[in-house]
Structure formats: structure tokens, C-alpha cells
C-alpha positions in Angstrom: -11.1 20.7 -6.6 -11.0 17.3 -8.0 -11.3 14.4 -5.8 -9.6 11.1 -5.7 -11.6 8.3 -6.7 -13.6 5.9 -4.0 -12.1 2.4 -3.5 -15.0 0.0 -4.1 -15.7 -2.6 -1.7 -14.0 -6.1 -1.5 -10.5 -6.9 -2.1 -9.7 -4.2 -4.5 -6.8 -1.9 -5.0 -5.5 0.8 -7.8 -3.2 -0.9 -10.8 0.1 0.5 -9.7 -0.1 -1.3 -5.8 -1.7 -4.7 -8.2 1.3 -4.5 -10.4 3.6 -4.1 -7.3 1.4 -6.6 -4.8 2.4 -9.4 -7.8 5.4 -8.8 -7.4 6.4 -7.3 -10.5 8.0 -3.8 -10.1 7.4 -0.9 -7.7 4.4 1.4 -7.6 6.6 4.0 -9.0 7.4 2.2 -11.5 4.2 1.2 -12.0 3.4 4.5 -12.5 6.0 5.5 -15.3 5.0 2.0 -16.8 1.6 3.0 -17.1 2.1 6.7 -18.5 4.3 5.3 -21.5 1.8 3.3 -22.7 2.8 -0.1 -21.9 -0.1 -1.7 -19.2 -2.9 -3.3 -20.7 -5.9 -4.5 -18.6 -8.4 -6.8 -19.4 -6.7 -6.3 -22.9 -7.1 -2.7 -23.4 -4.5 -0.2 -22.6 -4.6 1.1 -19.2 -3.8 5.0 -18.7 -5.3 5.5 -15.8 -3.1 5.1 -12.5 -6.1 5.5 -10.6 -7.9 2.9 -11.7 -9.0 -0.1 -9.1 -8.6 -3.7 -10.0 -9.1 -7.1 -9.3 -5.7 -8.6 -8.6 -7.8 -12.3 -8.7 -10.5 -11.5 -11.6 -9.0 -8.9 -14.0 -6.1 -9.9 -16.5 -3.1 -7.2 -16.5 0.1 -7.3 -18.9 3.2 -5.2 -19.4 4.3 -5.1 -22.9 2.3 -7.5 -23.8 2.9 -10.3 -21.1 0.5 -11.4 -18.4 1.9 -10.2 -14.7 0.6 -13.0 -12.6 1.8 -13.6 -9.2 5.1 -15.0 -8.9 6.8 -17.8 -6.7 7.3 -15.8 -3.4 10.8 -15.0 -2.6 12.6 -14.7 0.6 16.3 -13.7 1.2 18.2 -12.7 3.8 21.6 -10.3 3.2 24.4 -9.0 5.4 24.4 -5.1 4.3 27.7 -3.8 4.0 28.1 0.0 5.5 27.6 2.7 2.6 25.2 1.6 1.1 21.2 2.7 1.1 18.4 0.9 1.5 16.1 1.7 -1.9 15.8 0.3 -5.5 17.1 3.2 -7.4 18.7 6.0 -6.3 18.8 10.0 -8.4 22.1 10.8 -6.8 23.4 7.6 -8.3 24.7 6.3 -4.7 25.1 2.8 -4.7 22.6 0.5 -2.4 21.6 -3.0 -1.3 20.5 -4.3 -4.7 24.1 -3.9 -6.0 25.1 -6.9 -3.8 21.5 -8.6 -4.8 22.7 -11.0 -7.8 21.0 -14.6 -6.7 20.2 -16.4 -9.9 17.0 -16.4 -11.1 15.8 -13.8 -8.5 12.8 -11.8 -9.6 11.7 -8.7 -8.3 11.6 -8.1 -4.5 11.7 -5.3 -1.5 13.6 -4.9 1.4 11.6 -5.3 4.7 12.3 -2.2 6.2 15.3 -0.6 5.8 19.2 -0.1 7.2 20.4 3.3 7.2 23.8 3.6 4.9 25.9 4.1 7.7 24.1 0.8 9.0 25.2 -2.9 8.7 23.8 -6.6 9.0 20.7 -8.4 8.5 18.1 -7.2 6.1 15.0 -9.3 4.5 14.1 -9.1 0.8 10.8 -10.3 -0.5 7.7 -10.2 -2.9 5.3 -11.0 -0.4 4.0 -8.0 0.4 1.3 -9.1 3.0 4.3 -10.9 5.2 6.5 -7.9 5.2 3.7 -5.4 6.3 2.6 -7.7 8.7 6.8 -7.8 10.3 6.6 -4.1 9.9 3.9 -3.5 11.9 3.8 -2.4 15.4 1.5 -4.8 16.5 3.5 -7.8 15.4 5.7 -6.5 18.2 8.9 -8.3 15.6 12.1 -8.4 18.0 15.7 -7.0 16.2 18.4 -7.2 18.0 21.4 -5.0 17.4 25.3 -4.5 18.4 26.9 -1.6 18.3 29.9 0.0 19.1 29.9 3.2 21.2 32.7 5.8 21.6 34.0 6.0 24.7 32.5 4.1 28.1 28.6 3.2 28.8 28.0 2.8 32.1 25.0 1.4 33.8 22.8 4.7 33.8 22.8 5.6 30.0 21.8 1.2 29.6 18.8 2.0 32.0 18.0 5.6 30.3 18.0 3.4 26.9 15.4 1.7 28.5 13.1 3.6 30.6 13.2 6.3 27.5 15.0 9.2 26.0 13.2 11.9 24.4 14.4 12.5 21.3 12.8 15.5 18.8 8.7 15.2 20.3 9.2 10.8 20.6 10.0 8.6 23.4 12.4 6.0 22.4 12.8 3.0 23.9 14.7 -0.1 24.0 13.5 -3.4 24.9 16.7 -4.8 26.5 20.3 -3.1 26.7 23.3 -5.3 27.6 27.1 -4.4 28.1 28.9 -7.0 25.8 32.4 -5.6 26.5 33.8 -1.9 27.8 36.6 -0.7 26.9 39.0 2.9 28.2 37.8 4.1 24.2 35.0 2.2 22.9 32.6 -0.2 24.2 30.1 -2.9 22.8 26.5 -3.3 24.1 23.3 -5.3 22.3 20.6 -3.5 22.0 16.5 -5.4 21.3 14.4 -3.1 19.6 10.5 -3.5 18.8 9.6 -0.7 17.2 11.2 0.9 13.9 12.3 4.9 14.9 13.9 6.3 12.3 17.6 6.0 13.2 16.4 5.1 16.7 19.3 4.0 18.2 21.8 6.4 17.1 19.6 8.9 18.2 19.2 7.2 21.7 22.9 7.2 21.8 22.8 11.1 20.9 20.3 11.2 24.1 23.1 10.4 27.2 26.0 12.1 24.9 27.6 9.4 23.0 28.1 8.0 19.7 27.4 5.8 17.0 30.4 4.0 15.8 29.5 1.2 14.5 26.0 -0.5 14.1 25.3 -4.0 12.9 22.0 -5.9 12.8 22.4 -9.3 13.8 19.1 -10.7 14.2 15.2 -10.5 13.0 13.2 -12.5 15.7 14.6 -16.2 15.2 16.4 -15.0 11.8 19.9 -15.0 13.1 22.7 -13.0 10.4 25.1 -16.2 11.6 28.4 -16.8 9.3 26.9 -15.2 6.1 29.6 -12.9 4.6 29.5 -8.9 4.3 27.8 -8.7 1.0 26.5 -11.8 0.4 22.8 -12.8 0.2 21.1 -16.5 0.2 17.8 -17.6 0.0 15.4 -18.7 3.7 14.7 -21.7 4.7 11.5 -23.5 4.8 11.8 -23.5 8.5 13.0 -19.6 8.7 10.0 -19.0 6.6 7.7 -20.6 8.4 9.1 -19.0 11.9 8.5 -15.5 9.9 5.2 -16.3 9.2 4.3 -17.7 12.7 5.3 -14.6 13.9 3.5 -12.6 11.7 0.4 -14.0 12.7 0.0 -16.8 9.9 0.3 -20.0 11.6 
């Protein structure tokens, strides 16, 4: 049985995640980059997707030019419904990066992802560190949500969202639930997540025996989705950025 390979010590990681750290394509396609021949490292040709690097010390180049690391990126987007949250698709299904045309834009990765049914706010960067640091539990990030529910929510399925609904072996929770406006056939309610279940709240919804009609992500911690138009995308500020970054643990 053939073993993988032993990371070495220090800050060190295999060429495919150093090609996609620097921002310059996906480990996938790092990994098809790689087996046609066209990653050289330290100027040799590198074959080898296993093989650890130095992002700071060792010299690596795709066709010939040197990846370095890029100007970091950060946009914001308000995701229409239909379509999903990846970089390529084999079914040919359209997704975010269709709406993603800001000039001069270099290669990035949403933060997370919105399911295609989903709609609203959703982060696109190349700085990997800062979006696994927002992804991860401990960061404890804040989204908010409203959605639109078939039918009337009364006070007991709010609280159930709240003290937990079990939901295929997890406990799902919301932070907050609050009634925005009830209606005789639908209703509105904002919902604070801070954790990231896999369709959490729909399934939460699925819980006390209602559904899903509409959902729409309106905020990331401070990151508010505001006026921005369905479809559109525009760069952060340096004060969004820096209120990211706070709350990721960097400032």
C-alpha cells in the first residue's frame, strides 16, 4: 500500500494548494495544470502533485511565467436565484462567476457558498487565510438572512428555530429568529446564523412543517448587501476590509 508523502516542518505545503494559496487557479486545476506538463519549479518541470514547496523560497511558473502572489481581492455580489456556487460546473449549469466580470479581476473564490435556489450576499477573494479564518467555527462570523415562509410562523416554530431542531443526526440552531411581517399565505422572518449547515435553514424550516420560499442573504457580520443590484458585483472598501479582518482575528 503506498503511502502519501510526510509534510515537512515549517510553512510548507504540496504545489497544487501553493499555486491556488497565490491566488492563481484552483487546486484542481492545479492538478490538470501540472499533469499536462506546464508547472515548472525552481525551473524544472514539476510532475509531481505531491510535491511540498516553499510558497516564500521556491520559484514556480505556469507556462513559462512566474506565479507570484497577487494584489489581494475582495468583492462582494448579490447572487441571483439559479445559479450555483462553484467555478466550473460538468452539467454546464450556469453559476456565480457568470455575473463576475469586474475589470481587471484576477482569480478568486467564493467564501462559502449560496445554494442555487439561494440569493444575496456572497464574498469573493484570493486571500485564502481571511476566508478560512470567516469560515471557521470559531470565528463565530454572524449572517443574517430573510426569508419568506409559506404559510403563517407563529411564535413556537421562532422559538423551536432557536432552542434546536434535529435535522438527519445534527442539531440546528439559530442565533436570533424575528417575525418581519405575517401574512394569511406567506410570511417574512430574519433569521442570524453562526454556523454554516448545509442548507441549514431550509432544513430548519422542514423541522416545524413549513417551507422555503424564498431565501436571501443580506448581511456577513458588518458587510451589509444594501442597494447593490441582483447580479451585480463591486469591489470592498478599505473600511469593510478591515472590519473582515478584525473579525477574523487580524486586527
Amino acid at each position: 500500500m503506498s503511502r502519501k508523502p510526510i509534510a515537512p516542518r515549517g510553512k510548507r505545503v504540496t504545489l497544487p494548494r501553493a499555486l491556488s494559496k497565490l491566488g492563481h487557479c484552483s487546486r484542481t486545476q492545479a492538478e490538470r495544470l501540472i499533469a499536462e506538463g506546464r508547472v515548472a519549479l525552481n525551473g524544472r518541470r514539476a510532475m509531481d502533485p505531491s510535491v511540498w514547496v516553499d510558497i516564500v523560497s521556491d520559484q514556480m511558473a505556469v507556462d513559462g511565467q512566474p506565479v507570484s502572489e497577487p494584489t489581494k481581492l475582495y468583492i462582494m455580489m448579490n447572487k441571483p436565484r439559479g445559479l450555483i456556487t462553484t467555478r466550473d460546473d460538468p452539467a454546464g449549469r450556469a453559476t456565480v462567476f457568470d455575473c463576475l466580470r469586474l475589470k481587471d479581476m484576477g482569480f478568486v473564490s467564493p467564501v462559502g457558498r449560496l445554494d442555487k435556489a439561494s440569493e444575496g450576499l456572497l464574498l469573493f477573494t484570493n486571500d485564502t487565510v481571511l476566508s478560512q479564518r470567516l469560515l471557521d467555527p470559531v470565528t463565530n462570523v454572524p449572517k443574517i438572512y430573510h426569508v419568506q415562509v409559506g404559510g403563517e410562523i407563529g411564535t413556537p416554530e421562532l422559538e423551536q428555530m432557536i432552542f434546536g431542531i434535529p435535522s438527519d443526526g445534527e442539531l440546528l440552531r439559530a442565533t436570533s429568529v424575528d417575525l418581519l411581517r405575517r401574512g394569511s399565505k406567506n410570511s417574512w422572518i430574519e433569521v442570524e446564523l453562526r454556523e454554516g449547515r448545509y442548507r441549514q435553514i431550509r432544513r430548519m424550516l422542514e423541522g416545524v412543517g413549513l417551507d422555503c420560499l424564498r431565501l436571501v442573504r443580506i448581511a456577513v457580520d458588518t458587510l451589509r448587501l444594501g442597494d447593490l443590484q441582483k447580479g451585480d458585483s463591486r469591489p470592498l472598501t478599505t473600511s469593510e476590509i478591515a472590519s473582515l479582518r478584525k473579525r477574523a482575528g487580524f486586527e
